[in-house]
Steps between C-alpha positions, in 0.01 A plus 500: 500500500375294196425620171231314347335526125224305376480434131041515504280458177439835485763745707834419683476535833777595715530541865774598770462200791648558854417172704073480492498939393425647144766772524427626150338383194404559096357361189517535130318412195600182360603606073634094435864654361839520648416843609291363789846425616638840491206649643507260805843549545428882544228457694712255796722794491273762545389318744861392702565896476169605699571295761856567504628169538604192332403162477602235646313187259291558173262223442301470123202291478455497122164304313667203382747190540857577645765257481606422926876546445564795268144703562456529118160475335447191346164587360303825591163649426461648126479855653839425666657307196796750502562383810629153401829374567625814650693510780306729732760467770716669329270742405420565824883535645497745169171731610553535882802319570391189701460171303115355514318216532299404269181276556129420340285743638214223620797304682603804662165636582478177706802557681410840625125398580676194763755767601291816619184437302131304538691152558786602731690169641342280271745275394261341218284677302417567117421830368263571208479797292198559295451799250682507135628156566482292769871515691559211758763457773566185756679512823589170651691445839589887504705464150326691189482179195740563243638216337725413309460782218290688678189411397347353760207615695433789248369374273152366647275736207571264250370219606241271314156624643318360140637290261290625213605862617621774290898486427689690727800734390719289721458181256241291716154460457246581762686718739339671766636856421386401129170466668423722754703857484494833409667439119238216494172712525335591183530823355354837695437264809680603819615279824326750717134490300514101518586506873262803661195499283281210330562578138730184456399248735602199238848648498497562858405136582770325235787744627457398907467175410817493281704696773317205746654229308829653479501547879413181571805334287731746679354382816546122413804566355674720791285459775534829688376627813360844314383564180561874453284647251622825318449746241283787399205275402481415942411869529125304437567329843275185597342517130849357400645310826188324623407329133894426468464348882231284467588357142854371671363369808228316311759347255807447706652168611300355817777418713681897419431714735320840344717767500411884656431731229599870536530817302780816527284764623689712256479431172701804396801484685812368361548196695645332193844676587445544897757205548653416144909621590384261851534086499218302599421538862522272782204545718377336816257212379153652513262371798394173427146412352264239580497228183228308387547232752078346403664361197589158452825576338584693831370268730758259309771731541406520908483147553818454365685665762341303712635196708534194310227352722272743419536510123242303247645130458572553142730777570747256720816385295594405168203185424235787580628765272689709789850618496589366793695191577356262733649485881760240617386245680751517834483909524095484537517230758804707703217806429237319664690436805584844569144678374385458872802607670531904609694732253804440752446159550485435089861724526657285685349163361650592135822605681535174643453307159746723335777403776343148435576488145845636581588229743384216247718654213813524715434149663447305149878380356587603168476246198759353302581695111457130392250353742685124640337217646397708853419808257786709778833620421752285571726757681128594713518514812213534804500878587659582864281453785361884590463380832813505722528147702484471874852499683340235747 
């Protein structure tokens, strides 16, 4: 049985996990002090005592950068600034007595969503979460994106969408989340009145086409199978996918394949720490999907898995810009001779030049360390007749 807590924007969420089954589960307000600490640790009690067992993992997906090898914070939200630099493995061993691992809640969110979720056994995929930022996730081969410090894959909000853009917290200029988010909207405006009604359609129109643009670079950047959308915002349903859709698929690379777009059909649940104590799956590969083969990129691609015969004439060896060298003389002609001949025929043909070659090495004498005027050695002698001579 997993433990699993969920550092959110608003509440910490916190859940008892056995295999795909919610055994148990609770929230709490969110005050942005070290109490939230205590009061979570009480809470994953509370809850451990009602079911009347322990657990066996405790996975924390927490809103902000964690360092791969130690599971600190590097950097976290401002709510969660207490939260930096502590070591909330140990804090964890502390509260329930199993140490915890600790990951960004968008990376994590992925990892249950290709687990058990809306992409199971997708083995590339990006994940974007849209509502008081904009949280993004990448999946590629089956291994969550990391890097070297950790950074890597998360941080997809904070790229440049405008260059004469306001200036983001972060220190850039022109971020998406700087953009298009809840903390972005002017004053006494909500996400939900921009989205269901027409009071706003100026700010409706900028923010899908910012959250477009950022998709798209994720897309060219990772190029996933499945762009999962998330977030509270989705609630809204195809007045949020489809304009998101469309803007990638009208932007993206010609030869990339467009990727399938879904949505959690839960918003609520806490699928941030469904799999965070779990490593990244290994799924089958997912069924495989028809590419854009009426492109001339692809076409390329197919013809050049072709025969060489077959191929364009520009694509044959080095002087026509190929990478392949060009074909010895003798081994086309002894290819020729045998291209008529049966499969067992053509066997035994290349057999017979093998023991052909064999017979001229051992027949031909050796030559001299210091070549003399008959370029033999002078203690050479003619090799023993294999034959044995007649008695008559």
């Amino acid at each position: 049985m997993e433990l699993c807590i969920d550092f959110g924007g608003t509440e910490i969420k916190l859940a008892l996990i056995d295999g795909s089954r919610v055994i148990a589960s609770g929230h709490i307000a969110v005050q942005g002090s070290p109490a939230d600490l205590t009061a979570a640790a009480l809470e994953a009690r509370r809850l451990l005592t009602e079911a009347d067992r322990s657990a066996d993992a405790v996975g924390i997906a927490v809103p902000g950068v964690v360092e791969p090898r130690t599971g600190r914070m590097l950097h976290a939200n401002a709510k969660y600034d207490f939260l930096r630099d502590l070591d909330l493995k140990a804090w964890s061993l502390t509260a329930v007595g199993v140490a915890a691992t600790v990951e960004n809640d968008a990376r994590a969110a992925l990892i249950g969503e290709v687990s058990s979720g809306s992409a199971a056994g997708e083995r590339d995929a990006v994940l974007v979460t849209l509502g008081t930022g904009i949280g993004t996730a990448a999946l590629i081969d089956g291994t969550p994106l990391r890097g070297r410090t950790g950074h890597a894959g998360i941080l997809g909000g904070h790229l440049t969408v405008d260059l004469d853009g306001p200036e983001c917290p972060c220190g850039n200029v022109g971020c998406g989340e700087a953009i298009a988010s809840t903390w972005a909207l002017p004053p006494g405006v909500t996400m939900t009145e921009v989205f269901t009604t027409d009071a706003h359609p100026d700010i409706n129109e900028r923010y899908l086409h910012v959250w477009g643009a950022v998709v798209t670079s994720l897309v060219h950047s990772y190029d996933p199978a499945v762009v999962i959308l998330s977030g509270g915002i989705l609630r809204a349903g195809d007045a949020v996918r489809a304009p998101i859709e469309e803007y990638v698929r009208a932007h993206l690379w010609p030869s990339l394949t467009p990727p399938l777009f879904v949505v959690p059909p839960n918003q609520n649940s806490p699928s941030p720490a469904d799999s965070a104590s779990s490593p990244a799956p290994r799924p089958p590969p997912p069924p495989h999907r028809r590419r854009n083969s009426d492109h001339p990129d692809q076409r390329h691609a197919r013809r050049a898995h072709h025969p060489r015969s077959l191929r364009h004439p520009a694509d044959r060896g080095p002087a026509g810009g190929g990478a392949h060298p060009p074909r010895r003389r003798g081994l086309d002609r002894g290819r020729r001779a045998r291209r008529g001949l049966r499969p067992r025929d053509r066997h035994h043909a290349r057999a017979a030049g093998r023991r052909l070659s064999r017979r001229r090495r051992a027949r031909s004498p050796p030559r001299c360390a210091r070549p003399c005027r008959t370029g033999r050695s002078s203690t050479w002698r003619p090799p023993p007749c294999r034959w044995p001579r007649s008695s008559s």
